[in-house]
C-alpha positions as CSV (number, residue, x, y, z in Angstrom):
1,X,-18.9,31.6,18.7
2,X,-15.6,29.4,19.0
3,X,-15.1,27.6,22.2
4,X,-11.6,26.8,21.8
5,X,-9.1,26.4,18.7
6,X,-7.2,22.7,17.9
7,X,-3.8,23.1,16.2
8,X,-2.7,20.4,14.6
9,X,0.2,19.4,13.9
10,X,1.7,18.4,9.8
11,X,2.0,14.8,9.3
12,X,5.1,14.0,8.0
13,X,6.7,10.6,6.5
14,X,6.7,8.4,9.7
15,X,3.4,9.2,10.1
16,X,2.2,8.4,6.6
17,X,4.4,5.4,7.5
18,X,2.0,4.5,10.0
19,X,-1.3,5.4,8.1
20,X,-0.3,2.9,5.4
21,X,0.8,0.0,7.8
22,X,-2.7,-0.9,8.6
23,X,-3.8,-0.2,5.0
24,X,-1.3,-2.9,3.5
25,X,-1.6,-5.5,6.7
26,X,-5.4,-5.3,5.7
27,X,-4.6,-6.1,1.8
28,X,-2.2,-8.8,3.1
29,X,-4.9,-10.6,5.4
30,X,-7.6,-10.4,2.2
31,X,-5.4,-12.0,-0.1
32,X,-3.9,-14.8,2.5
33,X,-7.9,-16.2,3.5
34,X,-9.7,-15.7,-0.1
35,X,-6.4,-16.9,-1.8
36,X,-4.2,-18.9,0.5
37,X,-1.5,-16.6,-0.9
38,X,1.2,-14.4,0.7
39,X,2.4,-11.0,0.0
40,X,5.9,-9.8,1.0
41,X,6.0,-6.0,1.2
42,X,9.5,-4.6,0.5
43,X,10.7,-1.6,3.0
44,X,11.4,0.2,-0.3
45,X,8.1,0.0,-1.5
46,X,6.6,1.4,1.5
47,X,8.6,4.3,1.5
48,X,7.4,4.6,-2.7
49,X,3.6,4.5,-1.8
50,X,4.3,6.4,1.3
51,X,5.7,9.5,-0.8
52,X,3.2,8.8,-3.6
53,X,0.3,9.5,-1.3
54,X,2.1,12.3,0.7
55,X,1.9,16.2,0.2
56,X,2.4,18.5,2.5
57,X,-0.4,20.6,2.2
58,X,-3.0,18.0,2.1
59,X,-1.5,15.8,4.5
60,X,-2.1,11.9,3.2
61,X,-5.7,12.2,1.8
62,X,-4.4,10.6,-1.5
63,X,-3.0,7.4,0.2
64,X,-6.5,5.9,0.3
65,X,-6.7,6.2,-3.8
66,X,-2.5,5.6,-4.3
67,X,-2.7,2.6,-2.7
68,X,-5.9,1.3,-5.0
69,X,-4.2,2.6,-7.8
70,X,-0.4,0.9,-6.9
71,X,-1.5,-2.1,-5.2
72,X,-5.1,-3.2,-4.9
73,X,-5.5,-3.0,-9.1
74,X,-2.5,-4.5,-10.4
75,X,-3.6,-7.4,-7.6
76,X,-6.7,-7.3,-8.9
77,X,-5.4,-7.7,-12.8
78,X,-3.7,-11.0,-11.5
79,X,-6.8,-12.2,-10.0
80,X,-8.7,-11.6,-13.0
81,X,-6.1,-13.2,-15.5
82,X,-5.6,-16.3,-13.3
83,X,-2.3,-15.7,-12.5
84,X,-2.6,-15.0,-8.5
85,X,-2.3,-18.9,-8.5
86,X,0.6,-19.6,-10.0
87,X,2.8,-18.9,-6.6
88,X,1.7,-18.8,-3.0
89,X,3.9,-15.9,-2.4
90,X,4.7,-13.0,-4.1
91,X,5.9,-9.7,-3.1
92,X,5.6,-6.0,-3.7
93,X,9.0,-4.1,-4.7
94,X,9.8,-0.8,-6.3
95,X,10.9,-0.5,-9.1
96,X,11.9,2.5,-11.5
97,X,8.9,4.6,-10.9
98,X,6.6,2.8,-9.5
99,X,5.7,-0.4,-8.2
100,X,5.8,-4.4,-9.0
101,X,4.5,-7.5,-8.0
102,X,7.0,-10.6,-8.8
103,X,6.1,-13.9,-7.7
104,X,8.2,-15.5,-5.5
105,X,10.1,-18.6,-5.7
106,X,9.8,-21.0,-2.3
């Protein structure tokens, strides 16, 4: 028996927008106390890993595994070489197809 019917309504890009913000400000706050080291997001590169983990008939269950797979691994490839060190800030940009993570001069 059904009680009553939900509609929901598609998520579009602002609201992927918004599913990613806490996702990044979390991966921002990790690497700032373990590593004394800030991350500068660019707008640009929001908007990539927003579309990357966007389709319209799943909704955003991908962003969760883009975001690993963009930012949490390549981050994780810097700690493991040694190189997270080498600047206290850095920041995430597009670029080309994808994403990068420059360090960033003071």
């Amino acid at each position: 028996r059904i009680n009553e019917q939900i509609i929901f309504k598609s998520l579009d890009q602002d609201d992927v927008q918004k599913i990613l913000a806490p996702m990044l400000a979390e991966i921002q706050a990790n690497l700032e106390k373990q590593y004394q080291v800030k991350l500068e997001i660019d707008e640009a590169a929001k908007v990539f890993i927003a579309q990357e983990g966007y389709d319209p008939k799943y909704g955003a269950r991908e962003l969760r595994r883009v975001v690993e797979r963009l930012v949490q691994i390549p981050l994780s490839e810097l700690i493991l070489a040694g190189k997270l060190k080498k600047a206290s800030k850095w920041k995430l940009i597009q670029q080309g197809d994808g994403i990068e993570i420059l360090y960033s001069v003071p």
